[in-house]
C-alpha positions as CSV (number, residue, x, y, z in Angstrom):
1,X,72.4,107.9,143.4
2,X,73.0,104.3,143.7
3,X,75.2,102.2,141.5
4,X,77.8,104.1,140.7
5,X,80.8,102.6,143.1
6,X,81.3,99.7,143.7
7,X,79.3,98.4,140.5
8,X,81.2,101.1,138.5
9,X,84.1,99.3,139.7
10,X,83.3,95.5,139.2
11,X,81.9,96.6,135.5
12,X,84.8,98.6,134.7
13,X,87.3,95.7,136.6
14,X,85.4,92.9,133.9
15,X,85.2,95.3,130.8
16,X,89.3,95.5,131.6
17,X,90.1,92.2,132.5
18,X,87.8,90.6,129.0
19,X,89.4,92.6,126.9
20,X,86.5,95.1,125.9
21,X,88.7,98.0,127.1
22,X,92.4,98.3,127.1
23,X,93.1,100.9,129.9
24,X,91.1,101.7,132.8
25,X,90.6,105.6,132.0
26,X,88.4,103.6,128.9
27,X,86.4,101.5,131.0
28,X,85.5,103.8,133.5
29,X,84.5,106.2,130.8
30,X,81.9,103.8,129.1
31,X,80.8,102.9,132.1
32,X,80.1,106.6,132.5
33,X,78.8,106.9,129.3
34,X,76.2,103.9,129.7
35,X,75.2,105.2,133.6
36,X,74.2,108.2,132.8
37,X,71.1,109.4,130.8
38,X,72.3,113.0,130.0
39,X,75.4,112.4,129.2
40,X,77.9,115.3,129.3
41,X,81.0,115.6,127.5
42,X,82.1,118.3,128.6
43,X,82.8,116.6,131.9
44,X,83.7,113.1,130.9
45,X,84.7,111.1,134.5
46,X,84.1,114.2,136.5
47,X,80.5,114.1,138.5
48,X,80.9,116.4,140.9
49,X,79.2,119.8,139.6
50,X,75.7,118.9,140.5
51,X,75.0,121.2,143.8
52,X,72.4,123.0,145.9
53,X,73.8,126.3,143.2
54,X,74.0,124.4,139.9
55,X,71.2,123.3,137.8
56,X,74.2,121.5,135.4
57,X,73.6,117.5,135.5
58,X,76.8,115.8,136.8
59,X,77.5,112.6,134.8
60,X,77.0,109.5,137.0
61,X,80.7,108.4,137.3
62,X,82.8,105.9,139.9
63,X,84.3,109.2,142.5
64,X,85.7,107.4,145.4
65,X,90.2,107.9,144.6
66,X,90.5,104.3,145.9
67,X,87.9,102.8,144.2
68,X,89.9,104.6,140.8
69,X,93.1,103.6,142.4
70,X,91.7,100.3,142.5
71,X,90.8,99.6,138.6
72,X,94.1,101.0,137.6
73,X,95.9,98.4,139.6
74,X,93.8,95.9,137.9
75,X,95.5,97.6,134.6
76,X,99.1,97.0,136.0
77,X,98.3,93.8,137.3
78,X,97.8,93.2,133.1
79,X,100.0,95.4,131.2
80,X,103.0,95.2,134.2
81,X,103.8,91.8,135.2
82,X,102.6,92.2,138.8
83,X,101.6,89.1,141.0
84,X,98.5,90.0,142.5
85,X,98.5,87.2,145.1
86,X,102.0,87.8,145.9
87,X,102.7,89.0,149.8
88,X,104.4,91.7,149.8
89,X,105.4,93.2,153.6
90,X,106.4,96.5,154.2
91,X,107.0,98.7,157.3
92,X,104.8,101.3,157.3
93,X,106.8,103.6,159.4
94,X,104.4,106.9,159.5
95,X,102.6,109.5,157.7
96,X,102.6,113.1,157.3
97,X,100.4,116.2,156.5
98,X,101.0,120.0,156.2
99,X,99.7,122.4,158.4
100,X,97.5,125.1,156.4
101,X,95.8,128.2,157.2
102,X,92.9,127.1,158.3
103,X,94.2,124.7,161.1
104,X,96.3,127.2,162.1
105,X,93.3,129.3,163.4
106,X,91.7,125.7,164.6
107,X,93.4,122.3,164.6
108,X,92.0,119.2,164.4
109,X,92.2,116.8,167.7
110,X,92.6,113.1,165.5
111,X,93.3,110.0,166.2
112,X,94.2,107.2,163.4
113,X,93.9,103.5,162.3
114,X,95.2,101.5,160.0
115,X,93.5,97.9,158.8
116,X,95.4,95.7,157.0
117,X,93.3,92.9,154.8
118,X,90.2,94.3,156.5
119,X,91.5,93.4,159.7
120,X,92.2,96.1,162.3
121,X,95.8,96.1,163.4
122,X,96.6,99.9,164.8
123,X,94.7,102.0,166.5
124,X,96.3,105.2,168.1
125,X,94.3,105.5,170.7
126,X,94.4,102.1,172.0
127,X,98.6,102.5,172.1
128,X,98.7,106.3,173.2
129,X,95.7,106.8,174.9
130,X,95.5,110.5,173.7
131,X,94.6,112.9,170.4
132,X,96.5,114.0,168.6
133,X,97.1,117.7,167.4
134,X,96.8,118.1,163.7
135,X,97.6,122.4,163.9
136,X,100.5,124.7,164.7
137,X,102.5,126.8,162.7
138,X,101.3,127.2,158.6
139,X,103.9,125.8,156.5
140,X,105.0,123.1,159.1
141,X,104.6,119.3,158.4
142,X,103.5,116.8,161.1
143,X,104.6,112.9,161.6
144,X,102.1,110.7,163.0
145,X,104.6,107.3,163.7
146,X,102.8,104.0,162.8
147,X,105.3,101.4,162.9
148,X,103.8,98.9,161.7
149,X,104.9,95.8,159.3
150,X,101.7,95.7,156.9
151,X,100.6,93.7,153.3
152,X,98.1,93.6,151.1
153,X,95.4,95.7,150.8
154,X,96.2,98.6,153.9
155,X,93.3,101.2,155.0
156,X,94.5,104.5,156.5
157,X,92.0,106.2,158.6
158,X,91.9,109.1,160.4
159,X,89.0,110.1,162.8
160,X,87.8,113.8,164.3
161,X,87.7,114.3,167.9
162,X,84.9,117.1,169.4
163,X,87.1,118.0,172.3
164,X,90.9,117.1,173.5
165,X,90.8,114.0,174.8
166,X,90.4,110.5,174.0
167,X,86.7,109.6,175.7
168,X,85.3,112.5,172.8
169,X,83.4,111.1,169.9
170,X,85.0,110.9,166.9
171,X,83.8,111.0,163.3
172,X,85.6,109.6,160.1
173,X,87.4,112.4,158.7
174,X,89.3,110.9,155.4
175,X,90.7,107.8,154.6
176,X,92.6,106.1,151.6
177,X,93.4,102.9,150.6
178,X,96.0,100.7,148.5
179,X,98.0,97.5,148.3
180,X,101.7,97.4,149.1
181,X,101.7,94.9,146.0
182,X,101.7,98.2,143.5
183,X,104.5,99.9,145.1
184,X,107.8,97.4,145.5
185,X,110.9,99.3,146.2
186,X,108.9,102.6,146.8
187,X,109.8,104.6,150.0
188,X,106.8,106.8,150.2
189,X,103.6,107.1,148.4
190,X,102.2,110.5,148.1
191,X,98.6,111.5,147.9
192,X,96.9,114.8,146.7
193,X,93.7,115.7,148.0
194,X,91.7,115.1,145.3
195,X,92.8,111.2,145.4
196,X,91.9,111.2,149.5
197,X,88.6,110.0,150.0
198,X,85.8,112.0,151.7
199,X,88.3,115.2,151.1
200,X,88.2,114.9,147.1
201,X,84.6,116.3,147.5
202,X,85.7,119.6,148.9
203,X,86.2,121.5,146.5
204,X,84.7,124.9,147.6
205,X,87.9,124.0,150.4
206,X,85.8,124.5,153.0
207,X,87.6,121.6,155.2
208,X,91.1,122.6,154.7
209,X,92.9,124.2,151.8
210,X,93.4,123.4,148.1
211,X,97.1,122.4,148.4
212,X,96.7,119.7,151.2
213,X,98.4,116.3,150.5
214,X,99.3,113.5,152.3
215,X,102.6,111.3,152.2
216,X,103.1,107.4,153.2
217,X,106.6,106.4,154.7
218,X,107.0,102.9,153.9
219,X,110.4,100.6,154.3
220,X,111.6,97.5,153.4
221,X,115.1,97.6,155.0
222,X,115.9,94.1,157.1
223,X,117.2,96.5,159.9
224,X,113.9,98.9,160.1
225,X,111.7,95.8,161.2
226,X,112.4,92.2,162.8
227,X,109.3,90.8,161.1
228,X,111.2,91.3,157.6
229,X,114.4,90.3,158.9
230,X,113.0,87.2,160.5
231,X,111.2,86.4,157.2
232,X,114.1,86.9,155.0
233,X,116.0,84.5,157.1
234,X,113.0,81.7,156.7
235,X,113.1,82.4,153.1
236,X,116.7,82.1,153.0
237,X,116.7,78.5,154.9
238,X,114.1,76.9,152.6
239,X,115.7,77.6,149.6
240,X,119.1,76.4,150.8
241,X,117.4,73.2,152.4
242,X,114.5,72.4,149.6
243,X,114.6,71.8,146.2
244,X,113.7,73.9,143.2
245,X,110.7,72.6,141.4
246,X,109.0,73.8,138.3
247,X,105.3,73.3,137.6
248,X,103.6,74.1,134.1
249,X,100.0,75.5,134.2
250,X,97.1,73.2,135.4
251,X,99.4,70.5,137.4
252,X,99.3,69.3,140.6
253,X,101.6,71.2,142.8
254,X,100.6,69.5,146.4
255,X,98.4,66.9,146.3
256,X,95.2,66.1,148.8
257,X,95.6,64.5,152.0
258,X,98.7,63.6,155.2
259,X,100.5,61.7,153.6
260,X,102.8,63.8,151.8
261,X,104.1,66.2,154.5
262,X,106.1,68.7,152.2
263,X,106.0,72.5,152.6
264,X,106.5,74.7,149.5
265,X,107.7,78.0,149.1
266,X,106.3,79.7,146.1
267,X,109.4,81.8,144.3
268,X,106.9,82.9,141.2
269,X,103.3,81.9,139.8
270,X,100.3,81.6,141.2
271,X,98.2,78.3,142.5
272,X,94.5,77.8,143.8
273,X,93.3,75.8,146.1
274,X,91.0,73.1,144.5
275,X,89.1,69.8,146.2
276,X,86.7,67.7,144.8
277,X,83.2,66.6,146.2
278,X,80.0,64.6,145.2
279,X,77.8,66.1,142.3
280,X,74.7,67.1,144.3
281,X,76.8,68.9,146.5
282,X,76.5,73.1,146.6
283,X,79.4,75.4,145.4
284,X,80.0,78.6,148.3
285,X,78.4,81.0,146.1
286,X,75.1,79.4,145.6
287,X,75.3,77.5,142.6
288,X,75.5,73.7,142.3
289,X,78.5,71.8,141.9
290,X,76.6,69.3,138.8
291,X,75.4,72.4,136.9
292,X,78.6,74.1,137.0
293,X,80.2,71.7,135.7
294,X,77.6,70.1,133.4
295,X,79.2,71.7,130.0
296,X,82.4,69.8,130.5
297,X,83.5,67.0,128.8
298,X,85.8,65.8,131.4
299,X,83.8,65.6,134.7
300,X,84.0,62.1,136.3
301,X,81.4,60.0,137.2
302,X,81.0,60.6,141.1
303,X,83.1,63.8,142.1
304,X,83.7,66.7,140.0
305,X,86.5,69.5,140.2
306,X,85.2,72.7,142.5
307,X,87.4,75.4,142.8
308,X,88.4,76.2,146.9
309,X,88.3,79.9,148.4
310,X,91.8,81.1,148.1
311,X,94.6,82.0,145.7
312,X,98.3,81.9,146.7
313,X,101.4,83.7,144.7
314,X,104.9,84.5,145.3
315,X,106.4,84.3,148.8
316,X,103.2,82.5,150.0
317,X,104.1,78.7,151.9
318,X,101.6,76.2,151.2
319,X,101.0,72.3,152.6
320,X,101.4,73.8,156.6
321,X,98.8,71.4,157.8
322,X,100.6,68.2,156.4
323,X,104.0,69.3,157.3
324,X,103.4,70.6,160.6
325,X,100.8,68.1,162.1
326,X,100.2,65.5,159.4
327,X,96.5,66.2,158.7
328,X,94.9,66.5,155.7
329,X,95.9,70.2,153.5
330,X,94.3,70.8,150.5
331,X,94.7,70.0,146.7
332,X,96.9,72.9,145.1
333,X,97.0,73.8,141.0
334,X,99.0,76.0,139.2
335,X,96.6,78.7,137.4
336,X,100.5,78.9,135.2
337,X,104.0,78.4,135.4
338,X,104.6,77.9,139.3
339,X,108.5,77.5,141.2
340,X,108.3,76.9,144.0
341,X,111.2,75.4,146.5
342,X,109.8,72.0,148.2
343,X,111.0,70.9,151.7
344,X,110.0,67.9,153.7
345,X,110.2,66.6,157.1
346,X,113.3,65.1,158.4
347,X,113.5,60.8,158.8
348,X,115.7,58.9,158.5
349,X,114.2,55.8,156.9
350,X,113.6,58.3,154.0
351,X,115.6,58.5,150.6
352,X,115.6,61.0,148.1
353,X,113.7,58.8,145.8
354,X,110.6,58.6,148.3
355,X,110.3,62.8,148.1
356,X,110.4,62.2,144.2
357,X,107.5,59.7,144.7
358,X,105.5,61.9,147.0
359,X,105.8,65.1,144.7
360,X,103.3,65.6,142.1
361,X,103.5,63.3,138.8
362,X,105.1,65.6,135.9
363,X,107.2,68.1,137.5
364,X,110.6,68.0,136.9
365,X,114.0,69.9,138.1
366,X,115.0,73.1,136.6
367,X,118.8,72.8,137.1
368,X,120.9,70.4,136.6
369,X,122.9,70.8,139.2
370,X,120.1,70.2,142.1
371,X,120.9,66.7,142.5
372,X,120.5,64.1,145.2
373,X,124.4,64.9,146.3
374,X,123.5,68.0,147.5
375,X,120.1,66.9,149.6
376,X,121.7,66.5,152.7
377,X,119.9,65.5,156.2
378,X,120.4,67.2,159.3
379,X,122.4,65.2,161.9
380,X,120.9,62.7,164.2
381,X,119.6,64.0,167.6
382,X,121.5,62.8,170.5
383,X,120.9,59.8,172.8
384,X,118.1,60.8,175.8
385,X,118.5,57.6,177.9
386,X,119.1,58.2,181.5
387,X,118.8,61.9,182.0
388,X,116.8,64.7,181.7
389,X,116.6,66.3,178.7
390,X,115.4,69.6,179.7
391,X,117.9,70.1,182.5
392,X,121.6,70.6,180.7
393,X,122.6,73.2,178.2
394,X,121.7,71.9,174.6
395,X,118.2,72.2,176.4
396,X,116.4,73.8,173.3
397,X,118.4,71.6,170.3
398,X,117.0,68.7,172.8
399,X,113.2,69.6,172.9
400,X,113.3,70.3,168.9
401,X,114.7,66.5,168.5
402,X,112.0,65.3,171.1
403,X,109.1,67.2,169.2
404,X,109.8,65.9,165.8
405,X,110.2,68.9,164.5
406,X,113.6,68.3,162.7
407,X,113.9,69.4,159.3
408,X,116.0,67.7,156.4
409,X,118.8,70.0,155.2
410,X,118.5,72.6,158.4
411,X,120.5,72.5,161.1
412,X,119.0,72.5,164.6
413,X,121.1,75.5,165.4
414,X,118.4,77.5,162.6
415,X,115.3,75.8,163.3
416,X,114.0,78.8,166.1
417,X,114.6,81.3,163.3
418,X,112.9,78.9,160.4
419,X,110.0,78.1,162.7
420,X,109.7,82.1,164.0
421,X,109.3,83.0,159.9
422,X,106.7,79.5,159.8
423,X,104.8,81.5,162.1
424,X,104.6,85.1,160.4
425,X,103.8,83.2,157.6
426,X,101.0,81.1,158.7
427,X,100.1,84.6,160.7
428,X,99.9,86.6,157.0
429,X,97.4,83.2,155.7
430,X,95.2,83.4,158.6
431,X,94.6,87.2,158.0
432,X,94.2,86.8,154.0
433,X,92.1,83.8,154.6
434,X,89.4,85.2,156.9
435,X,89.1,88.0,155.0
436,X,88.3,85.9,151.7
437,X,85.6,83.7,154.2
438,X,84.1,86.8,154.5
439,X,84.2,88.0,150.9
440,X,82.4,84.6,149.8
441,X,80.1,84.8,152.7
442,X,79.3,88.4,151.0
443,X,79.2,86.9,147.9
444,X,76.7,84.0,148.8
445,X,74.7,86.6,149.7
446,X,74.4,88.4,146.5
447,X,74.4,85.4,144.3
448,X,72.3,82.9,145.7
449,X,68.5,83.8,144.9
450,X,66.8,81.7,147.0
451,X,68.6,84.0,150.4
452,X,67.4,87.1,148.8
453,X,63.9,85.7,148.9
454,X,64.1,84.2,151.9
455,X,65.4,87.0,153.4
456,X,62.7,89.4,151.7
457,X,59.1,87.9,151.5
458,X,59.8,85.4,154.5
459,X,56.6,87.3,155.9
460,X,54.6,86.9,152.8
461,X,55.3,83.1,152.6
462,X,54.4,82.9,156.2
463,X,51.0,84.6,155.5
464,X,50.7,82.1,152.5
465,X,51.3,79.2,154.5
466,X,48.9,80.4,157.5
467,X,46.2,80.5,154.9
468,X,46.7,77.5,153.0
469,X,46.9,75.4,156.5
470,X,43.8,76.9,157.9
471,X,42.1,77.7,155.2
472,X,41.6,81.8,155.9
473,X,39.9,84.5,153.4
474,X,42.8,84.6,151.1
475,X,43.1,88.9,152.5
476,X,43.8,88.1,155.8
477,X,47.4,90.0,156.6
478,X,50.0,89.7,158.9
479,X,49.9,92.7,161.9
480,X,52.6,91.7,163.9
481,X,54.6,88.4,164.6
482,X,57.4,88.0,167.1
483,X,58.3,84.7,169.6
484,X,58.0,85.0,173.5
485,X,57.5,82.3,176.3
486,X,53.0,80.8,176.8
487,X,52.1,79.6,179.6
488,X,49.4,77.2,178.7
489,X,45.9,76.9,180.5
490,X,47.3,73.9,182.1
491,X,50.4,75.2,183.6
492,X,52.8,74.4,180.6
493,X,55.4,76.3,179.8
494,X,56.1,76.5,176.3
495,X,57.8,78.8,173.4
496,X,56.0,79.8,170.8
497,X,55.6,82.4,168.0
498,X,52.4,84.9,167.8
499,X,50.9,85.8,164.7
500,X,48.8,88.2,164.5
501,X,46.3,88.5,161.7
502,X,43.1,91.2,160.7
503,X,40.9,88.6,162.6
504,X,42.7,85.5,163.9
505,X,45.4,85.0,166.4
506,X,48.0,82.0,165.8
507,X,50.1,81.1,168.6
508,X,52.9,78.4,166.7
509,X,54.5,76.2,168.4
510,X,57.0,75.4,165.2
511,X,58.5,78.6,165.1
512,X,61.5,78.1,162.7
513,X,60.9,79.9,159.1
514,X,58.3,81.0,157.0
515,X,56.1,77.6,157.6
516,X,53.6,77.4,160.6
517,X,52.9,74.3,162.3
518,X,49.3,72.5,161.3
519,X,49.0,71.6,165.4
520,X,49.1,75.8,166.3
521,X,46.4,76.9,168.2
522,X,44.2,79.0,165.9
523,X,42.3,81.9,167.6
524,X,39.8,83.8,165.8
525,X,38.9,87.4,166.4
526,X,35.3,86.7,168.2
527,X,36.8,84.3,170.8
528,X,39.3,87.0,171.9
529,X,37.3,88.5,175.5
530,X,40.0,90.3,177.2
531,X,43.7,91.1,177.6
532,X,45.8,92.5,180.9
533,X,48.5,92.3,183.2
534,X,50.4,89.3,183.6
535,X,52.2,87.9,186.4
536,X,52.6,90.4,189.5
537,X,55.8,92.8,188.8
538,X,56.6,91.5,185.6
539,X,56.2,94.1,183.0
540,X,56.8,91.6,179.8
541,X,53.7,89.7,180.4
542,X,50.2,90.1,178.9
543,X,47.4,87.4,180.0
544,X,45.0,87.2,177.1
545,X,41.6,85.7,177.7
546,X,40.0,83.4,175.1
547,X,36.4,82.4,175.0
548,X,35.3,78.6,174.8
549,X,33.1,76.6,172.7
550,X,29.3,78.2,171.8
551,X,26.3,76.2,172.7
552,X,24.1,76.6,169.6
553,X,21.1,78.4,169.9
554,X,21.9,79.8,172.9
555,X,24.0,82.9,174.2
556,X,26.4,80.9,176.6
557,X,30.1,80.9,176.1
558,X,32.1,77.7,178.5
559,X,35.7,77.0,178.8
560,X,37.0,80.2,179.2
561,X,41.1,80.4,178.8
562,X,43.7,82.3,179.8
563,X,47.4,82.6,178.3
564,X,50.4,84.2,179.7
565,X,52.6,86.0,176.9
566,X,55.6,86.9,178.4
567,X,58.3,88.4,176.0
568,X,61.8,89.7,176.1
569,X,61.5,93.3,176.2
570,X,59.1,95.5,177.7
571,X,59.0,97.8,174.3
572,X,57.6,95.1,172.2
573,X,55.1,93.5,175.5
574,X,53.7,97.0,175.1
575,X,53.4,96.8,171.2
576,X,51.6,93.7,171.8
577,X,49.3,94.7,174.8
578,X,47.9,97.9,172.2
579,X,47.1,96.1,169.5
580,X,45.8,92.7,171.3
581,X,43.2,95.4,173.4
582,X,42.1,97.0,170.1
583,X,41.7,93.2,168.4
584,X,39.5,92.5,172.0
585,X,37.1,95.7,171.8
586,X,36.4,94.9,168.4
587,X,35.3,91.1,169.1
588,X,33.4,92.5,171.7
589,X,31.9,95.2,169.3
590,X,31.3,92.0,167.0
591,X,29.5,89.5,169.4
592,X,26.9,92.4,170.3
593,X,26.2,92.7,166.5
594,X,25.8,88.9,166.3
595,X,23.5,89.0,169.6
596,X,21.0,91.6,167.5
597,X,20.9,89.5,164.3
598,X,17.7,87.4,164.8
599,X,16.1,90.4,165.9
600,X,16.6,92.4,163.3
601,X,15.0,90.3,160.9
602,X,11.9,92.1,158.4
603,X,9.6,89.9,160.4
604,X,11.0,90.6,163.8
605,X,11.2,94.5,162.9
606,X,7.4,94.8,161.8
């Protein structure tokens, strides 16, 4: 069963995006073709008609509709001129279903979320603290309202609810997902069944009825939402404040460090975030920075080019860091032709020469017209001296000039609405940003071999290393291992990790990874005499007792001692207690036979 999503849809995404295919239908169907071992044309990308009933073999095929939806936007993204990175906010306003048959006789109780860039942003129940009724009359169509200003990639879920009310479990019911990106200037994206996930596999219609759909009310009116509206008018006041600069692919479009404290709005093209750092140093996804780069001709003798985590496109603001608080932002390149309008801070010891000098070396103006005539500063702020500035009415243009946050070319009258679409900005980064952390955290995961083998034999190694430092039969195995809290014979108190082997207990002191310490107490299995309750009360505790040193020659055991286990849960104490009191019966069983050796000698016997 495995390997057929989200693999179907990276291999199909790469066969697209290299050229080997040309559309998406032909990717996903070699991918198809190559996945499955009986291949059936007959069906092509359909895998669905292997059940309980039919012996027919399904083809092994990418089913999930967004996972689909997903590698045909990959196809637009190529053949339409569509900025992938480009932000694209839309109001979703609400969706709606049909009532059938089916939950005419029985509706659904529901409640519904909606994520937007993996990041949960509505949940009905939180705001109505009810279910909803997904029944009534058959015909009718229901509004759920959602109201909500969303971009990027946007998950609709909608849950299942036992019983009427809003403490009842619920269960995922059917979900989609797509980007607002695909659908500019839509107002409504329908969705048949068969492209809703979970509900495409019904199709006995045994859930609800053949003819279901579902229908997404988007808007992007400035009067529907203030979000849009606020961000239009931030949009609006860069470009009539900044300048219009042009970038050709691979240049510099905001250079590393706090110096230059320019904020660009990007009007088309796309940039990546890059930074440089020393050769030995290790790339996110696993792989170092000197091998990466060691097939180029043009990597420089102590830091090397290493690209950053994030991609930014159309509508996106860039250099926030060094405009708003003068600290380092990072270096951005264009991946091809960027424009982008550039605005700086307002001072007024600076020229318009010094914002030509601060910009990156080679780009140029693309109109004439944009000269230094028209780059106009914003009006000095008022005099302060002896009075308060917070206490008469030009209270708010007062605190802007006392906070630096003047801005050349913008009024102060504008700078709450510019500052307002700053922050839904910076709000929309955040969001896109964390979930990318994520996705290379993900990534890291996956890619870097030596955390899959960490995270797989770290027992094995540990076994390895208890052998080689002790120098134990090479089949000695690992029982049980876990950390808890010794009280040592003479009163220390001490964490430590127990190992417990076929016939040797090793109580570790340097518990951290798959290496024991050479200074851990080795017990073997003879030494072991007893195990019981701890400390009065105390149900996490287990007091083994370890036998001493043997005189040779003679059948006396001394310094007897005792050590207090306690752990962190009385489960595992337990656990512990069983297998610790087996491990003690059989020493016990194995001093008796080592008592009865010299008499069992041929000599001794006749």
């Amino acid at each position: 069963k495995g390997g057929k999503g989200r693999t179907g849809v990276m291999t199909a995404a790469i066969m697209l995006w290299s050229g080997h295919r040309k559309t998406a239908l032909d990717a996903l169907e070699l991918f198809t073709f190559r996945r499955t071992t009986n291949y059936n044309y007959a069906l092509g990308l359909d895998g669905t008609y292997n059940n309980f009933i039919s012996k027919e073999p399904c083809n092994q095929t990418v089913e999930g509709p967004s996972q689909i939806r997903y590698v045909h936007y990959l196809e637009a993204v190529l053949y339409s001129n569509i900025d992938p990175f480009e932000v694209s906010r839309v109001l979703f306003k609400e969706f709606e279903v049909p009532v059938g048959i089916k939950r005419q006789k029985k509706p659904w109780y529901i409640s519904y979320t909606v994520r937007c860039c993996r990041a949960l942003q509505f949940d009905s129940l939180t705001l109505y603290q009810d279910v909803h009724v997904f029944g009534g009359v058959a015909g009718e169509v229901l509004h759920f309202p959602v109201d909500l200003v969303v971009w990027g990639d946007v998950r609709l879920e909608i849950f299942r609810h036992k019983k009427k009310s809003a403490k009842a479990p619920r269960v995922l019911l059917f979900f989609t997902v797509f980007n607002t990106t695909m659908y500019k200037g839509k107002s409504e994206i329908p969705f048949e069944k068969l492209w809703i996930d979970k509900l495409h596999k019904d199709r006995t219609n045994k859930t609800i009825e053949e003819d279901f759909y579902m229908t997404i009310k988007l808007s992007e009116n400035v009067e529907d939402s203030e979000w849009i509206m606020v961000e239009k008018r931030f949009e609006e006041l860069v470009k009539s404040a900044g300048t219009k600069r042009t970038f050709a692919k691979g240049e510099v479009v905001l250079r590393e460090g706090p110096v230059h404290r320019h904020l660009m709005l990007i009007e088309s093209g796309d940039v990546e975030a890059m930074h440089y750092g020393p050769k030995d140093a290790v790339h996110p996804l696993g792989r170092s920075i000197a091998e990466a780069c060691a097939a180029s001709d043009d990597v420089r003798h102590i830091f090397c080019r290493t690209p950053g985590v994030e991609m930014r496109g159309a509508r996106c603001v860039i250099g926030v860091s060094a405009f708003l608080t003068a600290t380092s932002s990072l270096q951005y390149v264009a991946k091809n032709t960027v424009t982008a309008w550039v605005l700086e801070k307002y001072s007024e010891r600076r020229d318009r020469r010094g914002l030509d000098n601060d910009l990156a070396e080679g780009s140029h103006r693309t109109s004439s017209t944009e000269t230094a005539e028209n780059f106009q500063f914003a009006p000095a702020s008022p005099s302060l001296t002896g009075s308060n500035p917070f206490s008469d009415a030009q209270d708010h243009r007062d605190r802007l000039a006392i906070d630096g946050l003047q801005i050349s070319g913008i009024a102060l009258d504008d700078l709450l609405d510019f500052y307002r679409g700053l922050t839904i900005k910076m709000g929309t980064h955040m969001s896109r940003l964390s979930s990318e952390a994520l996705r290379v955290g993900q990534l890291k995961a996956l890619n870097d071999s030596e955390t899959i083998l960490l995270d797989q034999d770290a027992e094995e190694r540990l076994r390895l290393d208890c052998i080689a430092q002790f120098k134990l039969p090479l089949q000695e195995k690992i029982v049980k291992q876990s950390k808890c809290w010794t009280t040592m014979p003479d009163g220390k108190v001490t964490r430590v990790r127990v190992v417990i082997m076929v016939n040797f207990v090793i109580l570790d002191e340097a518990f951290f990874g798959p290496v024991v310490s050479p200074y851990s107490k080795v017990l073997p299995l003879r030494t072991l005499q007893s195990v019981g309750p701890g400390l009065e009360d105390d149900e996490t505790t287990v007091a083994l007792t370890v036998l001493g040193q043997r005189v040779h020659g003679l059948d006396i055991d001394t310094n007897v001692v005792v050590y207090q286990l306690t752990f962190t849960q009385t489960k595992k104490c337990c656990s512990f207690y069983h297998i610790l009191s087996r491990m003690c019966k059989l020493a016990d069983e194995t001093r008796t036979m080592e008592r009865q050796k010299p008499f069992d000698t041929p000599l001794m016997t006749s």
